[in-house]
C-alpha positions in Angstrom: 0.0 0.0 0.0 1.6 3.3 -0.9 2.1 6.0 1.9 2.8 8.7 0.3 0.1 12.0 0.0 -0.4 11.1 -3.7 -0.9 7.6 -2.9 -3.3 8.3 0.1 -4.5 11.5 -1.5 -7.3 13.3 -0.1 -10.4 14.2 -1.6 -9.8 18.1 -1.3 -10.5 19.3 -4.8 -7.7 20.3 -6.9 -8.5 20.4 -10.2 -11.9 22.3 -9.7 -11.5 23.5 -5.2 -12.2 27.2 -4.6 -8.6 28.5 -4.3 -6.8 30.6 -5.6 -2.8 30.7 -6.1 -0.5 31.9 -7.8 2.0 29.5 -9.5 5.7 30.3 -11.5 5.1 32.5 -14.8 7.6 32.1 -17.6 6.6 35.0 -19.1 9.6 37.0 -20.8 11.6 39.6 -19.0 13.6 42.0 -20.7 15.2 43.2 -17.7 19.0 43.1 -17.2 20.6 42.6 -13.4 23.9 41.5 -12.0 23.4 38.4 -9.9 24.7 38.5 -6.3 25.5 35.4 -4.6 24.4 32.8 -7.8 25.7 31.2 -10.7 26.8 33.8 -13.2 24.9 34.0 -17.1 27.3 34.2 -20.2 31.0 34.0 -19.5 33.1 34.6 -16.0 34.4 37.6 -17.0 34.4 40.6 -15.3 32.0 42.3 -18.0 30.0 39.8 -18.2 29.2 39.4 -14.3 28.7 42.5 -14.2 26.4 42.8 -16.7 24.4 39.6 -17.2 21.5 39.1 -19.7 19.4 35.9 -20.4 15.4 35.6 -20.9 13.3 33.2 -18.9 10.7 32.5 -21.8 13.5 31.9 -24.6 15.7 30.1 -21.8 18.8 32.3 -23.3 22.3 33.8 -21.6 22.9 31.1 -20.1 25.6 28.2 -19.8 24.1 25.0 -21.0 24.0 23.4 -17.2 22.3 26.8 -16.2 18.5 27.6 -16.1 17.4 31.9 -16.4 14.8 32.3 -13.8 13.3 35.4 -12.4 14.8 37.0 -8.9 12.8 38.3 -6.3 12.4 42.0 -7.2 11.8 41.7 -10.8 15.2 41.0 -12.2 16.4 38.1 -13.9 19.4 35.7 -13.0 21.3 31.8 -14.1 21.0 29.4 -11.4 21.3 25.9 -11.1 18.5 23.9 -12.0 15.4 22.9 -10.1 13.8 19.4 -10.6 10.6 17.8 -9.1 11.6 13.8 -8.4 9.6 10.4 -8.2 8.7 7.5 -9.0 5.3 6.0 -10.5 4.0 2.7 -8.8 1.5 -0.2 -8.9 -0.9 1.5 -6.0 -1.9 -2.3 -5.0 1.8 -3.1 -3.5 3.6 0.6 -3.7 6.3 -1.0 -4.7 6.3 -2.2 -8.6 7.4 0.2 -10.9 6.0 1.4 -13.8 8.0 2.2 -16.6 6.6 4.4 -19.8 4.0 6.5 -17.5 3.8 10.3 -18.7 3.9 12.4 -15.7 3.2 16.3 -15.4 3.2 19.1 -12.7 -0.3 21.2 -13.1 -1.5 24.6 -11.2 -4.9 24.4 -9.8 -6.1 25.8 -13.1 -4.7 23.0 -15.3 -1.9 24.6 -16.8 1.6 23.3 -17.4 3.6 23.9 -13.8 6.5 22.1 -15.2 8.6 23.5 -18.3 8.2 19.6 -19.7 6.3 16.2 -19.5 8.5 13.7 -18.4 8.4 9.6 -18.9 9.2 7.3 -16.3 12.4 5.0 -16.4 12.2 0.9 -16.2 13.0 1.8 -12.5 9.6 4.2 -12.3 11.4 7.1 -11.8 10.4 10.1 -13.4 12.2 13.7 -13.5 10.5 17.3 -14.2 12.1 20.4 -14.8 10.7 22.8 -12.7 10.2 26.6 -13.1 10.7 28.8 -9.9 11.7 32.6 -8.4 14.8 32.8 -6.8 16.6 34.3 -4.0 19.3 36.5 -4.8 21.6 33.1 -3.5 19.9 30.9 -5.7 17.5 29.7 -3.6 14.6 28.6 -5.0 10.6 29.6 -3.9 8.5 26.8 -4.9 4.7 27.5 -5.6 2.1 24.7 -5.0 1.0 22.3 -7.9 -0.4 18.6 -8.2 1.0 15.9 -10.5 -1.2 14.2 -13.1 0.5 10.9 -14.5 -0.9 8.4 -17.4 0.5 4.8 -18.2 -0.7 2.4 -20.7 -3.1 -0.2 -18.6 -3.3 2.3 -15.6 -6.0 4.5 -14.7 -4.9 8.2 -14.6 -4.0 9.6 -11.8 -6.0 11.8 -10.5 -9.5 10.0 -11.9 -11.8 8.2 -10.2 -11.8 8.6 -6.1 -8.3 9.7 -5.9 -7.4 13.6 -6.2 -4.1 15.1 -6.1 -3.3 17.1 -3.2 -0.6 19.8 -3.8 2.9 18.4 -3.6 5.1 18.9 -0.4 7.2 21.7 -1.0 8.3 22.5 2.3 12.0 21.2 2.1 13.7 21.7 -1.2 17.2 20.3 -0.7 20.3 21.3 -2.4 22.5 18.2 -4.5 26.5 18.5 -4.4 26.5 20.2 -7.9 24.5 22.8 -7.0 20.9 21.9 -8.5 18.3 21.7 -6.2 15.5 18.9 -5.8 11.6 18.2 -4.8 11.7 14.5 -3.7 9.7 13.3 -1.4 6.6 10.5 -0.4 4.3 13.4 -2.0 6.2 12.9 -5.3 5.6 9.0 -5.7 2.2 8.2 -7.9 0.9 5.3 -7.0 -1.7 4.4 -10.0 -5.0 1.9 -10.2 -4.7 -1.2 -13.0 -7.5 -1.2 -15.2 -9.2 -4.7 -15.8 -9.7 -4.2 -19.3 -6.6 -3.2 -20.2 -6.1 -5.8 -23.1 -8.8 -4.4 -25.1 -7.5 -1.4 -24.9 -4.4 1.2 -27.2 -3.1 4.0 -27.4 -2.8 7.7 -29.7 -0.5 10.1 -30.4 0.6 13.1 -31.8 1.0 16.8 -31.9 -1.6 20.0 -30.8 -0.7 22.8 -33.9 -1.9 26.3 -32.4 -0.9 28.9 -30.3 0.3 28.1 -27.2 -0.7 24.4 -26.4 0.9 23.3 -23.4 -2.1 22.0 -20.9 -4.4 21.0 -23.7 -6.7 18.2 -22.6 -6.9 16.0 -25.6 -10.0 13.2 -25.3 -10.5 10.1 -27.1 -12.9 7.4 -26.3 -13.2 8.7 -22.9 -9.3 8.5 -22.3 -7.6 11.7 -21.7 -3.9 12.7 -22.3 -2.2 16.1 -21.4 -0.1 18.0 -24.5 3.4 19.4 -23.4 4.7 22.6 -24.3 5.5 21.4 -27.8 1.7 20.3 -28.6 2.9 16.7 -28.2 0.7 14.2 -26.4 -0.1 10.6 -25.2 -3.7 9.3 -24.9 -3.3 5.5 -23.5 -6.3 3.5 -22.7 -8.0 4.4 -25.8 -11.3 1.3 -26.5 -10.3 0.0 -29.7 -11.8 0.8 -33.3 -12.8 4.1 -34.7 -12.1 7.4 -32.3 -12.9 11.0 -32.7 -10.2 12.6 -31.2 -10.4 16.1 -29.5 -8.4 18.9 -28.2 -9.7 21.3 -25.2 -8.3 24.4 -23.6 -9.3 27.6 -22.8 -8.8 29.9 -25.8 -7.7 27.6 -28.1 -10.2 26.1 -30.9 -9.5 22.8 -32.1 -10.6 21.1 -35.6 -11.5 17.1 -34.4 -9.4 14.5 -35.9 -10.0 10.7 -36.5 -8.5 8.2 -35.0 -8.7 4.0 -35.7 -7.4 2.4 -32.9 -5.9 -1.4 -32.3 -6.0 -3.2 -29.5 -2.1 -3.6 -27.6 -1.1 -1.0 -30.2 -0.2 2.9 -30.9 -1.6 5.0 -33.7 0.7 7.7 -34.5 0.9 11.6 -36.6 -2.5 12.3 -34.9 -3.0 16.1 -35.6 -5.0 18.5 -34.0 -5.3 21.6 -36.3 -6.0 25.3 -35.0 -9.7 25.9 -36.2 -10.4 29.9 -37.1 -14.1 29.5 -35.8 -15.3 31.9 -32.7 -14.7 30.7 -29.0 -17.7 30.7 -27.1 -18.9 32.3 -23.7 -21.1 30.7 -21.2 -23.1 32.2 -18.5 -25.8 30.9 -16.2 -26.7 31.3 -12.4 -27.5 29.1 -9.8 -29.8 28.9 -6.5 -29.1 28.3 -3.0 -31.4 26.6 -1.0 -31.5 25.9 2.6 -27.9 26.3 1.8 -26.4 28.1 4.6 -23.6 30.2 2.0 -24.1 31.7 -1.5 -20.5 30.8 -2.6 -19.1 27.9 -4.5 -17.2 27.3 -8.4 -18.5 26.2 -11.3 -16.7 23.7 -13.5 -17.1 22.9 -17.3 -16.5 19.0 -17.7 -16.0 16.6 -21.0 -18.8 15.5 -21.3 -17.4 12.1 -22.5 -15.2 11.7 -19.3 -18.0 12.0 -16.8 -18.7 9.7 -14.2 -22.3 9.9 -13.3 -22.1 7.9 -10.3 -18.9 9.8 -8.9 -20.8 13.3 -10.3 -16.9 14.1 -11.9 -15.2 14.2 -15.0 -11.9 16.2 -16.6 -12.2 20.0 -16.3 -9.9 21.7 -19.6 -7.7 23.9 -18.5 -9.3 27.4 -17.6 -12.8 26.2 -17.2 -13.4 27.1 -13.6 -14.8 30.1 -12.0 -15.8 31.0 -8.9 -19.3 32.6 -8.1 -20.7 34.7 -5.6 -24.5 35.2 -5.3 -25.3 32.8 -8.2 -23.7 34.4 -11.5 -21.5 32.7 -13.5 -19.3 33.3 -16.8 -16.5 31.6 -18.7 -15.4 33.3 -21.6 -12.9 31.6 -24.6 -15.0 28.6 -24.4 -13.9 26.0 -27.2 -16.8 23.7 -29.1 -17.7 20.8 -27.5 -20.2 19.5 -25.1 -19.8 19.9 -20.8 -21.4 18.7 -17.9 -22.2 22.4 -15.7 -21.3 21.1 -12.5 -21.2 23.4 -9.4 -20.4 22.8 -5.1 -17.5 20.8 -6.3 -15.3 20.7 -3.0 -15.6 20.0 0.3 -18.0 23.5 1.0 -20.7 22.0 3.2 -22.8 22.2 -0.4 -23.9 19.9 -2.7 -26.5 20.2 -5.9 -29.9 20.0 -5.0 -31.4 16.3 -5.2 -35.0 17.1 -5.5 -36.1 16.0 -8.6 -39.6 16.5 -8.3 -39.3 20.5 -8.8 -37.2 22.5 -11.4 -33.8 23.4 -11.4 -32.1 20.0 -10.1 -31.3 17.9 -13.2 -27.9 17.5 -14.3 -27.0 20.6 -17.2 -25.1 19.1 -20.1 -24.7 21.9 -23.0 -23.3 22.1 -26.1 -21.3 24.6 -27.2 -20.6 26.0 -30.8 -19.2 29.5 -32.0 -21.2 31.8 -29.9 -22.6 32.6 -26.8 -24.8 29.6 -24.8 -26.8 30.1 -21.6 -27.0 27.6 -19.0 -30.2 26.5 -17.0 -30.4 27.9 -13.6 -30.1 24.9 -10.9 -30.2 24.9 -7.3 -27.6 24.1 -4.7 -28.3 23.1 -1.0 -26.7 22.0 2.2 -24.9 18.6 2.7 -25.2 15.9 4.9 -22.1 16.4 7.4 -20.0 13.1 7.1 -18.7 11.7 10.4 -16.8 8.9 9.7 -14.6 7.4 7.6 -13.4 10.0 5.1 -14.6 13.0 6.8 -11.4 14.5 6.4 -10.1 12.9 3.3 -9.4 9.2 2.4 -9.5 7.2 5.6 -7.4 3.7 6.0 -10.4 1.2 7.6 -9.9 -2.2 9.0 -12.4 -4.9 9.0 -16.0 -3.8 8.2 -16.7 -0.3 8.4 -20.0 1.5 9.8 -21.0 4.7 7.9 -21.4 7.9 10.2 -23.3 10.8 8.9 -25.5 13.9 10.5 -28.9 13.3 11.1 -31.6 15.7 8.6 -34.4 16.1 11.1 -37.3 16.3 7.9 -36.3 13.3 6.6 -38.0 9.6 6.4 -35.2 7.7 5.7 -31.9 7.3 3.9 -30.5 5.4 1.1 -26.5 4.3 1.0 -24.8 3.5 -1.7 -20.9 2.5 -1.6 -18.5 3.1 -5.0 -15.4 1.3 -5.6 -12.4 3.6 -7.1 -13.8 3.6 -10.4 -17.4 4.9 -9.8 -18.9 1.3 -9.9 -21.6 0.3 -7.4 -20.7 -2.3 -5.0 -23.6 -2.0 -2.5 -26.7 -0.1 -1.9 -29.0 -0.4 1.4 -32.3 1.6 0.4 -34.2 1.6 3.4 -32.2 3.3 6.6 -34.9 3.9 8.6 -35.4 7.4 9.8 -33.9 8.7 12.8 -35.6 10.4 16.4 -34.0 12.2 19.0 -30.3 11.4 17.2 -28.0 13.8 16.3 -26.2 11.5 13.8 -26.9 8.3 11.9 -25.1 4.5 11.7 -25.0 2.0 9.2 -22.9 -0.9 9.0 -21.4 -1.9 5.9 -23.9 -4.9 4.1 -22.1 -5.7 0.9 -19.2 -8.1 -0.3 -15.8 -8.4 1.1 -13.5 -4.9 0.1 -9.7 -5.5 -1.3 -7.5 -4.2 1.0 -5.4 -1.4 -0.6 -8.3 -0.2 -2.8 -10.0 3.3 -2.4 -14.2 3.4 -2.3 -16.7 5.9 -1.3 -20.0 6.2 0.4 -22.9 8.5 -0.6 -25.4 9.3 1.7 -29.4 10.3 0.6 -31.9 11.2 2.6 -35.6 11.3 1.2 -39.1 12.4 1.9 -41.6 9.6 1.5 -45.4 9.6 0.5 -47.4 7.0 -1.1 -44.5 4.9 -1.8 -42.4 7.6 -3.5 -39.0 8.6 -2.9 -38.3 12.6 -3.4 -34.5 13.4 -2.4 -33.6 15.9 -0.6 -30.6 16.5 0.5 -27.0 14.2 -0.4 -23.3 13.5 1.5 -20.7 15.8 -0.3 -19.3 14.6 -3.6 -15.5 14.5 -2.0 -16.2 12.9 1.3 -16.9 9.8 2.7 -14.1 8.3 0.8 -11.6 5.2 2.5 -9.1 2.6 1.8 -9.3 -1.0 2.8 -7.0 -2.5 4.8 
């Protein structure tokens, strides 16, 4: 069983939680400073040290085992490098490696954290180049991101139950040469085996328009990240015929086609810039018996989402926050979303009621103009007790489900999820209950494999001649534990 915070990540939303950081820009920098206490650019003459040039974006000026980097204060500087250190693992044992996995640093938005993409060694270990502001010694300031990593016969990582928390970037040590290193359990990805994975290949290619590192490209369901280049990796792909498609936040994509064999790669798959408008999106939601008026609202792939889990992949810049109900996400590239919205652990969830308007799940489609979204309405969330109110919980034996009590209900309905968003148990009938401030159930269904991730839902309902009405839910990112 892996240990480390990617391989017992918690369930606190990264790629679509309310926060808001700010992570390493490479944009270019035209200004000129003499470095104190670091690595010189250029030569070691005097003229040169005193006068040193190089530009972060273009990665110029400076000796070939030098990186340009911005200093604190708005100057630029050479420094030793800065790399971000792992290894990718069978999650089951944490200890098989994984060789061939593709594995990326991403800021809460999506984009590209790292300057590249890196691929795992026969060992598992994987190296990213890492972009960071410096002290005037050459000390690097390291902002928070999350690593995403793909492997042929492996579910990605983050998918499913397990999200990325940000890597620990609390101790960045210094190697003999100079360089300086992230490497710790937080770096080390431990990823799911898929059961079909022999039925199953792989695309690749290149993403030709502006700017393309971060693009999600989608085929089949399967997702792949593009590097800075445009180059990508989709594994998992079902075999046969695939449309293939490229999404990101102001860039417009023409589809491509892709015929896919089984235990193979198909190659040269091209993404072409499309000159067709971007779209905007707006809508507003409600809040009922909600307690805030806060929460995001993510756009997801429609083909990637998990209806059970309520989750999919959210392109990069597809998130915004909303305050009083209004949303509006602008540069919106063709295709068709989920709307999802109370996606972190808020105290919120989307309104379960299906018997009144405003409650059903939104999926839109989106073409060259503007597209408004139905209103729906957001309430409060069964509190979760125990296990995962905190994030994913390590449980031994047979657990018993702890959740607040909703004092107008008639009863509950439980349902557990393995890691994939499959349905292993359900118990529809948890009576209702008096004079309690929380509720029990003990686990009903078949035996759980130890090491694996699963979550419990929650529901309580309003009864009357037979009928179930919904109306309130656990939170989509709680309730979530690992056997043991």
């Amino acid at each position: 069983m892996l240990t480390g915070r990617h391989l017992l990540s918690t369930l606190i939303e990264v790629p679509m939680i309310r926060m808001s950081r700010s992570f390493v820009s490479v944009a270019p920098l035209a200004l000129v400073a003499a470095l104190v206490g670091g690595p010189g650019c250029g030569s070691d003459d005097e003229e040169n040290q005193q006068a040193p040039a190089c530009n972060v974006q273009a990665q110029s000026g400076c000796k070939d085992n030098q990186v340009c980097e911005q200093i604190e204060g708005g100057t630029t500087g050479c420094f030793a490098p800065l790399s971000v250190e792992g290894r990718v693992l069978k999650a089951a044992d944490g200890k098989t490696a994984i060789a061939g996995a593709r594995v990326v640093a991403r800021d809460i938005n999506g984009a590209m954290a790292s300057t590249n993409v890196a691929t795992s060694g026969a060992d598992g270990v994987y190296k990213l180049t890492f972009p960071a502001q410096r002290k005037a010694d050459g000390t690097p300031t390291v902002s928070k991101f999350t690593l995403r990593a793909d492997a042929a016969g492996y579910a990605t990582f983050p998918s499913g139950l397990r999200t990325a928390l940000p890597v620990d970037t609390a101790n960045v040590v210094k190697n003999p040469d100079g360089s300086f290193v992230v490497k710790n359990t937080s770096t080390d990805v431990g990823l799911d085996a898929l059961d079909n994975a022999a039925t199953l290949g792989s695309i690749s290619g290149v993403v030709k328009g502006t700017l393309p590192a971060g693009t999600l490209v989608v085929a089949g369901g399967a997702t792949g990240i593009a590097d800075r280049a445009g180059t990508f990796t989709v594994f998992n792909v079902p075999a046969g015929s695939q449309e293939v498609r490229g999404y990101l936040q102001g860039l417009q994509l023409k589809p491509a086609t892709a015929t896919v064999t089984a235990g193979a790669e198909t190659k040269g798959i091209e993404l072409l810039a499309d000159a067709g408008a971007l779209a905007t999106v707006t809508g507003d939601v409600s809040f009922v018996n909600a307690g805030a008026s806060q929460t995001s609202i993510v756009l997801v792939v429609e083909s990637t989402f998990n209806k059970n889990l309520q989750r999919g992949e959210v392109p990069k810049g597809l998130r915004v926050d909303t305050a009083g109900g209004k949303y509006s996400f602008a540069n919106v590239p063709v295709g068709r979303y989920v709307v999802l919205a109370a996606f972190e652990n808020d105290g919120l969830v989307r309104d379960p009621d299906t018997t009144i308007g405003g409650t059903a799940t939104q999926i839109i489609d989106v073409a060259n103009g503007a597209v408004s979204v139905t209103g729906f309405k957001i309430t409060g969330a069964l509190g979760v007790k125990s296990p995962g109110a905190a994030g994913p919980e390590p449980v031994t034996g047979t657990p018993t489900f702890v959740f607040d009590d909703d004092s107008s209900e008639d009863g509950y309905e439980v349902v557990v999820y393995d890691t994939f968003g499959k349905g292993i148990w359900r118990k529809a009938d948890v009576p209702s209950v008096s004079g309690g401030a929380t509720v029990s159930v003990p686990y009903g269904g078949p035996a759980l494999t130890a090491g694996q991730y699963y979550q419990f839902r929650a529901f309580s309902f309003r009864e009357k001649t037979g009928k179930k009405t919904y109306i309130s839910a656990t939170e989509d990112l709680k309730g979530v534990f690992i056997a043991k």
